[in-house]
N, C-alpha and C positions, 0 to 999 in steps of 0.2 A: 646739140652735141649728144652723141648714145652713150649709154655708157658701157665699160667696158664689158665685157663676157664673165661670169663667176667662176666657169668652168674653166680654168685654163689648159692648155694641153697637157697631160703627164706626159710623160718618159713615152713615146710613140711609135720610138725605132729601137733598138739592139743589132748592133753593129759588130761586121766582125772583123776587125781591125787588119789580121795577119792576114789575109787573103791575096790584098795586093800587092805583100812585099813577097808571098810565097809562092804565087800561083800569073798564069796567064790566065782571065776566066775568057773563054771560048764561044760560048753559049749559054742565058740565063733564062730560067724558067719561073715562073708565079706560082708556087703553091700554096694549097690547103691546109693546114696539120690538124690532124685528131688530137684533142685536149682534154683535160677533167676542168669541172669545173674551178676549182683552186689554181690550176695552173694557169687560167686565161687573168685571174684576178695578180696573182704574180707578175706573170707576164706585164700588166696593165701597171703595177708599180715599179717595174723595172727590174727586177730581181729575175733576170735571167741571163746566161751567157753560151754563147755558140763560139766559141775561138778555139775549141777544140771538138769541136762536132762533125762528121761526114753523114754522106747518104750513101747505101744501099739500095740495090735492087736484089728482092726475095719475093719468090714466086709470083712474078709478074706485079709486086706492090714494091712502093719505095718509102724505104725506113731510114730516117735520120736517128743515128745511136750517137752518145755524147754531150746531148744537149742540154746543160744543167739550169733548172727552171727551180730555186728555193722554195720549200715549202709555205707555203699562205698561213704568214704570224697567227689569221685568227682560225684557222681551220679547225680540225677537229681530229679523231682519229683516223676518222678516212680520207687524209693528205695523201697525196701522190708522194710517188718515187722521185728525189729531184734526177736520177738520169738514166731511167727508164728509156724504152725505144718508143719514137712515136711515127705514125702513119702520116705519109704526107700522101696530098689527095691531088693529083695530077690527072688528065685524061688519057686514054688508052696508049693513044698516039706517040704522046711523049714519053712514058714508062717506053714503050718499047724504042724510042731514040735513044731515050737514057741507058735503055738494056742494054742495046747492040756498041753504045760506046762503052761501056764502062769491060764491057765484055772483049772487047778489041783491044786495050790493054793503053796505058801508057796515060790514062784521062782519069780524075778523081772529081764525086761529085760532091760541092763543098755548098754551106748553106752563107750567103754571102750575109743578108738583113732578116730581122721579124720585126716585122709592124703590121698596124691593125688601118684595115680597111674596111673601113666605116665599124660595126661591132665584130669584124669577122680577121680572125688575128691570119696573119697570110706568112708563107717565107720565101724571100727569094733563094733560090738554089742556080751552082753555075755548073758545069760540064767543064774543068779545070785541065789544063798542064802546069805541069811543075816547076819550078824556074831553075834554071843551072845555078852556082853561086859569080861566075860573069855576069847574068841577067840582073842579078840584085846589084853585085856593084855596079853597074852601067847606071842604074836606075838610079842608085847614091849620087853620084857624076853628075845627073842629070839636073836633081833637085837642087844641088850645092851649084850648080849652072844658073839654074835657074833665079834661086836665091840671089844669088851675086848682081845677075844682070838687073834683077829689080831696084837691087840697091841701089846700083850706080845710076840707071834711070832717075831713080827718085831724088837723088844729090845733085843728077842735073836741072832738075825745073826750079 
């Protein structure tokens, strides 16, 4: 028998909860983000949050502004800003898909998760519409559907 792992997983993912009830996401991308050292340690204990965060496109780069990452308990005086703008590292390609949508109007780019792949902390980003407030109730409708129908399922076996 092995035994178990010492290391268990920490806090892996940061999630941004409002997304799906606010947004259609349309399109998602894997990026990069530039970090300080303190913030990836953060990050790593979970003391971050993106539920109010977006991305930009500024001069051909794309900056997530909003995204509050608490300063690292044991750092020192040169801790970062928790919500400073950071670079997300995308390829040419995509920056300029991102460009030309966000540029055409009507699309928001929202950072959906951050988690770290393998040592290298990554975030997903989506290419959003908005939701009407019919969309959200529909959506309400649906889960409370959904919920029901399981119950009653489950009362029949």
């Amino acid at each position: 028998m092995a035994a178990p792992k010492k290391d268990a997983p920490r806090h892996t993912e940061i999630r941004n909860a409002k997304v799906m009830r606010d947004f259609f996401v349309d399109e998602r991308f894997e990026a990069g983000i530039q970090l300080r050292g303190t913030e990836v340690k953060s990050i790593r204990g979970g003391q971050a949050q993106i539920s109010d965060a977006f991305g930009r496109c500024e001069k051909n780069e794309v900056w997530m502004h909003n995204a509050h990452i608490d300063p690292y308990a044991f750092g020192n005086l040169q801790n970062h800003d928790p919500r400073r703008p950071r670079k997300l590292l995308l390829h040419a390609h995509q920056i300029r898909k991102i460009d030309m949508a966000l540029k055409a109007g009507g699309r928001a780019l929202v950072p959906l998760r951050m988690y770290f792949k393998e040592a290298l902390v990554k975030v997903e980003i989506g290419l959003c519409t908005g939701k009407k407030l019919y969309d959200k109730r529909a959506d309400l409708k649906e889960k409370v559907e959904m919920r029901e129908a399981k119950k009653a399922f489950k009362f029949r076996r």
